[in-house]
N, C-alpha and C positions, 0 to 999 in steps of 0.2 A: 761467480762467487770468488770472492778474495780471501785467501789464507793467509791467517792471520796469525805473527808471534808464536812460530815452532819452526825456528832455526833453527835452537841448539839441537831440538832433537830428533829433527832432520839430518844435519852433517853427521850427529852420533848411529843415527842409523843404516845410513850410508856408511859411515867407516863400517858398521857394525857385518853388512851385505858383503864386503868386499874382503872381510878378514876369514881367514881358515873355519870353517865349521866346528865346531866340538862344543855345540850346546845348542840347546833348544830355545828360542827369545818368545815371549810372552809376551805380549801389549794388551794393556787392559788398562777399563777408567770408568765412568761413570755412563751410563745410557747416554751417544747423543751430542760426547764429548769430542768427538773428533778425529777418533781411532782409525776407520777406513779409508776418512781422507787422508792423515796424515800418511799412513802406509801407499794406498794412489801414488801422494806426490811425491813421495821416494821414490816408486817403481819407476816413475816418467824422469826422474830426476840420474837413477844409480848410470855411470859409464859403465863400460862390459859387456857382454853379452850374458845376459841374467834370460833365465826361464821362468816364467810366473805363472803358477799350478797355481789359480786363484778358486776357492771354493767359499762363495757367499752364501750360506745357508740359511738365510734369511728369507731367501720367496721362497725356501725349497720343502716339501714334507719330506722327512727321515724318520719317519717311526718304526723301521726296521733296516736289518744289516744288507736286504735287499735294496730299498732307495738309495741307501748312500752309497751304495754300488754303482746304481745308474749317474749318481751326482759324479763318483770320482774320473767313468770310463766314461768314455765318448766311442762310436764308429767312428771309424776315418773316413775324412771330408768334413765333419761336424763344423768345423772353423772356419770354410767358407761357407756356409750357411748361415750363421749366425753373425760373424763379423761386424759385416754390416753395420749391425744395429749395436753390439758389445763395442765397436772400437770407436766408436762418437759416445762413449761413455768413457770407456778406460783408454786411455792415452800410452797404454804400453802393450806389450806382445807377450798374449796369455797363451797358457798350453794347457792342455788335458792327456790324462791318459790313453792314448789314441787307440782300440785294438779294430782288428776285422769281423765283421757281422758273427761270425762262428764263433771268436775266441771270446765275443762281449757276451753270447748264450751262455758258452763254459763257466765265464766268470761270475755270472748272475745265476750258474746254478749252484757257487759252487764247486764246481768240479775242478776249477784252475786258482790257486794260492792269490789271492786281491794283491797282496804286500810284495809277493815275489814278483808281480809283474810293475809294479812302481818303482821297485830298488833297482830291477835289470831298465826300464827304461833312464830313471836318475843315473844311473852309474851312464850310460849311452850320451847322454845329454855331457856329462863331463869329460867323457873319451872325448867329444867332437870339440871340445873348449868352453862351453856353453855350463853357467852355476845356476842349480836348479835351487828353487825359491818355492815351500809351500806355505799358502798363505788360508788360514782358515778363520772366518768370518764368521763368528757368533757358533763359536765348537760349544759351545755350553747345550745348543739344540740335541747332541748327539750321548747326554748323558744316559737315558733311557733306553739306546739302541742295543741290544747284544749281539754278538755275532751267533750264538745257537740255543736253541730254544725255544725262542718266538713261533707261537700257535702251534706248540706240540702239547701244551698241557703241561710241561715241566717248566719248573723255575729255570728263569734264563743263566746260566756260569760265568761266560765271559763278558765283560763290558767291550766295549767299542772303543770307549775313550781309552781305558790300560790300555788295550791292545795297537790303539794309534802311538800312544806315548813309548812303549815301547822299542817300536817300530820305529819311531824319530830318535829315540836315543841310540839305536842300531847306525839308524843314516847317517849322527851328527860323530857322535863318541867311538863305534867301530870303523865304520869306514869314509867316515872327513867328507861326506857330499851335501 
């Protein structure tokens, strides 16, 4: 397929990859319009060594703060597993949150902070040289999601979405990753 007539806002988005963090970028447009590719062809495009935390929610079910747990964290090895078949799709070099069989239990129950193991890995990723890149594909699926509540009978408190936004304003505005 040929891509077509998004120059400008390709080079703007590459400067945009390469310049100091301290804001959150939003891409959005109409169903269909060209959003995913045009972010793709950046990814294959930016020099650097960039980390792409790509999350397509789009085949994925999240109707709870449990799925999108499993969507964020991967066991380690997951990447050669799947490769394969993901990198004759996406033409750049994606990552997940990678943990070990025990620590992916804790965090699926729960018992280990989701955020505090993204921020110690992104900050890791930056100590090595390496500017980490999350990329969320159709975040609108994850309005419904809360983190507690779900099947207890009580109304849900936190949303998913504040609590990511927050969390990226953390990443971008306190600590520039």
């Amino acid at each position: 397929m040929k891509f077509w007539d998004r120059e400008k806002e390709r080079e703007w988005l590459k400067r945009y990859l390469k310049s100091e963090p301290n804001a959150i970028l939003f891409v959005y447009g109409p169903k269909s319009s060209g959003k995913s590719t045009l972010l793709q062809k950046v990814a294959q495009e930016v020099d650097g060594k960039m980390n792409f935390y790509w999350y397509d929610l789009r085949g994925k079910v999240v109707s709870s703060y449990k799925d999108v747990l499993g969507v964020f964290f991967k066991e380690k090895g997951w990447k050669e597993k799947v490769l394969e078949s993901i990198g004759k799709i996406l033409k750049f070099n994606i990552y997940a949150f990678e943990l070990d069989g025990e620590e992916l239990t804790k965090v699926l129950r729960k018992e280990y902070d989701a955020f505090e193991i993204m921020e110690n890995q992104l900050s890791k990723d930056v100590e090595k040289g390496s500017k980490p890149v999350i990329v969320f594909d159709e975040l609108q699926k994850l309005k419904d999601v809360y983190m507690n509540g779900n099947g207890d009978g009580q109304k849900p408190q936190r949303p998913l979405v504040k609590e990511l936004f927050n969390f990226f304003v953390r990443l971008t505005k306190v600590l520039h990753l």
